[in-house]
N, C-alpha and C positions, 0 to 999 in steps of 0.2 A: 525437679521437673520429670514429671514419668513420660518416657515415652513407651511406643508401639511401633509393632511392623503397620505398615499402610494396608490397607486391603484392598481387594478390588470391588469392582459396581458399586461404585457410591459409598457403602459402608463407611464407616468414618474412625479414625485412631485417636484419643485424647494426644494433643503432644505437651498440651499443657493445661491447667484446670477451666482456661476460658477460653480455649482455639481447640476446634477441631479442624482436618484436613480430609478431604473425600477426593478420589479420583474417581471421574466420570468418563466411561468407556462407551457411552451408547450416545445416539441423537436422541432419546426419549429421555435419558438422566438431564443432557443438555437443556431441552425446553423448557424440562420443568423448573430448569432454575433460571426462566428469564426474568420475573417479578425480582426476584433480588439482584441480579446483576444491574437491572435498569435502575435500581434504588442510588448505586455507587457514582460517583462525581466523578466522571472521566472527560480526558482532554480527547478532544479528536474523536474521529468516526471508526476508527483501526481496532478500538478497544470495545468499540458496543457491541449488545450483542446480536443484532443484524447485520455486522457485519461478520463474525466469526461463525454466524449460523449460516449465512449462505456463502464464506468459503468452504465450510464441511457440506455444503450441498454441489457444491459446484465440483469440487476438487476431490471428491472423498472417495471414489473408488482403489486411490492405492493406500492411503492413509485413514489411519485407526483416532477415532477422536481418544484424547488422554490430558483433557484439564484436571488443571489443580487447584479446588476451591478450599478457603478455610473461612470459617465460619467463626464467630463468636456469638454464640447462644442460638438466635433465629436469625442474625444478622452476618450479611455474605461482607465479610473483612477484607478478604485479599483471593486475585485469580491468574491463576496461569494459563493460557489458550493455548495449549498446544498441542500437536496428535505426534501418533509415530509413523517414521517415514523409511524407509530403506535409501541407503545413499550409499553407494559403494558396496552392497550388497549388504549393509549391517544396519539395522535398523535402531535410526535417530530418533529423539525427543524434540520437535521444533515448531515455531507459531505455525496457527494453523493460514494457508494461504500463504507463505512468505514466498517463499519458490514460485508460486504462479505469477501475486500479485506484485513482489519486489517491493512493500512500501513499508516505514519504519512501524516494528512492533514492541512489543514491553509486558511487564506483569500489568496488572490492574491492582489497586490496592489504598485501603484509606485509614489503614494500622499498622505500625515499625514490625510490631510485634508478629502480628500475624501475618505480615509477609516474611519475617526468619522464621516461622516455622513451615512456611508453604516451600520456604527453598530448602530448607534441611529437607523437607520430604521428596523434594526434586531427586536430590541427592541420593538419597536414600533409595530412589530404584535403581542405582547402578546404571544407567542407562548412558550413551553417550549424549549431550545435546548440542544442538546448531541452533544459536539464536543471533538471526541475522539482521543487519541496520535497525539494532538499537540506538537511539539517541545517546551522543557520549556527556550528555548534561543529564541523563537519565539518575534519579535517587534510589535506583534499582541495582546499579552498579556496583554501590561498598558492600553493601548487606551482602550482595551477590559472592564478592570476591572474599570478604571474611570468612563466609561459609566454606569457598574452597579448600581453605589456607588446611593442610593436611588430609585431604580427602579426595581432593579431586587437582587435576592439570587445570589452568584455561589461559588460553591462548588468545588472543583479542587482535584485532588488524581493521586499519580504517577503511573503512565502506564509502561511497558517493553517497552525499549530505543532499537535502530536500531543499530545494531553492524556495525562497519565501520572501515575501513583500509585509513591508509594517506601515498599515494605511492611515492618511489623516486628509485634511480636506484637500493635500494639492494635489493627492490622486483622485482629483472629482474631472482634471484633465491631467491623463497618463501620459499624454507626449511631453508632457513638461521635463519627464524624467531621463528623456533618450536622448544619446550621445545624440549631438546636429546631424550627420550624418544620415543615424538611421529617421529621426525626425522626418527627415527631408526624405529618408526611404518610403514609408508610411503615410508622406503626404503623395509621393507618387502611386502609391498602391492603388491608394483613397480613389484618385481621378481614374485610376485605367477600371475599378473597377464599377465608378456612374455610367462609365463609357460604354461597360460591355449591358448596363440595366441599373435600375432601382438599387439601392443599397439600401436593407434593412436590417434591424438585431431585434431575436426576438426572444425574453429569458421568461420560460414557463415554470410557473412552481402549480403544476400540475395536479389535478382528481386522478383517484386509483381507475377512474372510467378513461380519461385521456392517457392515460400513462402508455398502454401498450403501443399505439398509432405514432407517439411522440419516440419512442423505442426506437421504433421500426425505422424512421424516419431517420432519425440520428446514427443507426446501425449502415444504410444505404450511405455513408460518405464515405465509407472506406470497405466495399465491399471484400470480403474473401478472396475471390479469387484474383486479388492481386497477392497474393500472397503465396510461401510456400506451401509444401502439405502440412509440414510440421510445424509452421507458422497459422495455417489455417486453423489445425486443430487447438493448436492453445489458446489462439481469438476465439474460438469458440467457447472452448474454459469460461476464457475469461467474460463470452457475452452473456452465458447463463448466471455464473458470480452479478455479474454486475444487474440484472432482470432480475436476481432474485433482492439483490441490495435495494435495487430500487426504488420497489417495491414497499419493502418496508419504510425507507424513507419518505417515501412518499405519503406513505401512511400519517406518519411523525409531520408532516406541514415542510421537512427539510428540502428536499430534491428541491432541483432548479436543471431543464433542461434548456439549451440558449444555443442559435442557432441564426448562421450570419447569414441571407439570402443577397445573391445578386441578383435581379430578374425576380424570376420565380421559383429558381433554383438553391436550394441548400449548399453551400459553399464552404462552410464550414461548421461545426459542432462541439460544445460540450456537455460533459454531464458532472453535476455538481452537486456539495452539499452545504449548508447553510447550519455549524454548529459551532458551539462551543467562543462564539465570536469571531468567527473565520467564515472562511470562502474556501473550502476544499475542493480542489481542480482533479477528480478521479477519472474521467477520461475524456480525449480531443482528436478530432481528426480533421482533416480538411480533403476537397477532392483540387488535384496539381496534377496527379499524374495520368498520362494518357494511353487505354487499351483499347482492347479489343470490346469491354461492355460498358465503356464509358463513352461518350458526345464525344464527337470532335472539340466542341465546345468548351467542354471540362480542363483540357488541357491550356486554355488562356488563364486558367485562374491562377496558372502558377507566378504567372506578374505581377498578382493583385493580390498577395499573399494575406489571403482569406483568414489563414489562423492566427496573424498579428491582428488583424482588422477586428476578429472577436477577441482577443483578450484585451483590447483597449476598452473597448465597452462593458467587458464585465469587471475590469477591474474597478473603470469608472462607476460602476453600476454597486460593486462592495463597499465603495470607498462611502455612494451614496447612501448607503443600508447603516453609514456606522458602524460598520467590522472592525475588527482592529486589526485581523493578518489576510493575506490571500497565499494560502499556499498550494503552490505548484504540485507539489508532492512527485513521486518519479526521480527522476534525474536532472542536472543540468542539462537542457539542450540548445543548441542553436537560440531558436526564437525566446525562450523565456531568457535567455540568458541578454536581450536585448532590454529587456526590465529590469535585470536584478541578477547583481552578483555574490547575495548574502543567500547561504545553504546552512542549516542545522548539522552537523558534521555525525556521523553516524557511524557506528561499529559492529562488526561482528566478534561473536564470543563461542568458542567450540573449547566444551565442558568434557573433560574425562573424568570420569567418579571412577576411583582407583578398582581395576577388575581387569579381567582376561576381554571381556568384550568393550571395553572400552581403549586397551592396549592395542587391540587388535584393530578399533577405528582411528587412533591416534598413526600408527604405522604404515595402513593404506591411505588417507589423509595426506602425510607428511611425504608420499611414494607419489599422487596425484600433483600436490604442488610442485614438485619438482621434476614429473614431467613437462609441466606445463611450463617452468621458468626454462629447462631445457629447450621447448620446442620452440617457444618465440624465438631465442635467437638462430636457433637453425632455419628459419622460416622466412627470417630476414638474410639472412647469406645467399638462400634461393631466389629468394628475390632480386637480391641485389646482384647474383651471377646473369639472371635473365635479363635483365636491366641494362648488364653491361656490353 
């Protein structure tokens, strides 16, 4: 097997007589290779490439794009979305968007073969990498870890798993599925919220001409300035990501925008996508809490918990499409965790490829973790002295 050094812009290394490997440093190497990436059979919206093109648009000011494609002949085999990032001052290999968006990423890849040559050449830059809530069911895994075996450290620790529902006709009515209790919660919602107006759900699978208005609309339930600065500014991140995702999905027939009104009022929101036989839940807000640029009004809906009141109806609504999953994606929280207790279980992986700048990210790493295990429990003794 002849190999090469990797090159940069694109250029490509034989690593072997039918896989080539290119790393792409630019948005314009990116585009050009979206006809082949769209060819590839991928599970989920995390791995297209509408969605790694507009987290490099969203998020790309401190981060360098640095995919890893390998090709066999004219045909894209296997890819790695990832850019470099500074973390602790030394600059990481990791998916693009994870750190903004938090949702499980992975290689892409539809050959054994030419995904072990796309991780040797991983490797092969010496780089440190962070690759964060990977699926630990992922077939990315072994290939991954053999490759280490004398070359590189990796270090792996469990992540929070993606709660997920596995739909069939008796989620066509989701209360079926709730502990009595919250049943009986949901049916009280139900009334307080005829009481306060109309109850209606409305789920758009919108024109690129509707799309902006439907946006806007859905952006207005959780406006900004309930939020911090530094909270404000990553919603922001995350609203151009999500405007530029949408976008394209919309394009694609996939988006789904669904929005619960009491009245005449938006109450609550999501924004969603329609692939791969799923229901992907990419983002929800509701309006509950009450300010200074909110109605007095807004603040009743916290009793009428407007974001259970929409995920019943779209679940209802997937189950009636014939999906086979809905997944939540995010975390366990509260409300979804009223559905569903099964989560995808997810890991992280922090890759040293044997070098001085990968010793030197293992070290400050290994000095963060352990300030960090240090200060919770100093944190809890202050508390508990004030407490007492």
């Amino acid at each position: 097997m002849a190999t090469a050094q990797l090159t940069r812009r694109g250029t490509t290394s034989p690593l072997r007589a039918s896989c080539q490997v290119a790393r792409l440093d630019s948005l314009a190497e990116v585009d050009a290779l979206e006809p082949a990436w769209e060819a590839l059979e991928l599970h989920g919206p995390m791995l297209e490439f509408p969605w790694i093109r507009a987290a490099l648009s969203a998020f790309g000011a401190e981060e360098i794009p640095r995919l890893l494609v390998a090709r066999q002949g004219a045909r894209l085999a296997a890819l790695a979305p990832l850019i470099g990032k500074r973390i602790l001052g030394i600059r990481r290999l990791q998916f693009a968007g994870a750190s903004e968006l938090t949702e499980p990423m992975d290689f892409a890849w539809s050959d054994r073969a030419a995904l072990a040559s796309l991780i040797k050449s991983l490797l092969d830059q010496r780089q440190p990498i962070l690759l964060d809530r990977v699926s630990a069911t992922s077939e990315t895994l072994a290939p991954l870890r053999r490759a280490c075996q004398g070359r590189a450290i990796i270090v792996t620790r469990p992540r929070p798993g993606t709660p997920y529902l596995t739909l069939d006709e008796s989620w066509l009515e989701p209360e079926q599925h709730l502990l009595p209790d919250h049943r009986a919660t949901l049916r009280r919602a139900r009334r307080q919220a005829e009481r306060m107006g109309a109850v209606s759900t409305e789920i758009h699978s919108p024109s690129l001409h509707e799309l902006p208005e439907l946006l806007d609309t859905a952006f207005e339930v959780e406006p900004l300035q309930r939020l911090s600065e530094v909270e404000a500014a990553r919603a922001l991140e995350r609203a151009v990501f999500i405007r530029h995702y949408a976008a394209a999905a919309c394009a694609a027939g996939n988006l789904r925008v669904c929005f619960l009104r009491i009245g005449s009022r938006v109450a609550a929101m999501q924004l969603a996508v329609e692939c791969s036989g799923s229901f992907w839940l990419l983002a929800s807000a509701h309006r509950s809490v009450p300010n200074a640029i909110v109605t007095p009004h807004d603040s009743h809906f916290a009793g009428c918990w407007p974001d259970l009141l929409l995920a019943r109806e779209t679940i209802a609504y997937a189950a009636a499409a014939s999906l086979d999953h809905y997944e939540f994606l995010g975390h366990a929280a509260s409300w979804n965790s009223w559905w569903t207790s099964t989560s995808r279980p997810c890991l992280s992986l922090r890759i040293y490829p044997f070098g001085l700048r990968s010793l030197a990210a293992m070290l400050l790493d290994a000095a963060a973790a352990g300030y960090a295990r240090w200060q919770q429990p100093a944190t809890q003794w202050v508390v508990a002295m004030l407490s007492s």
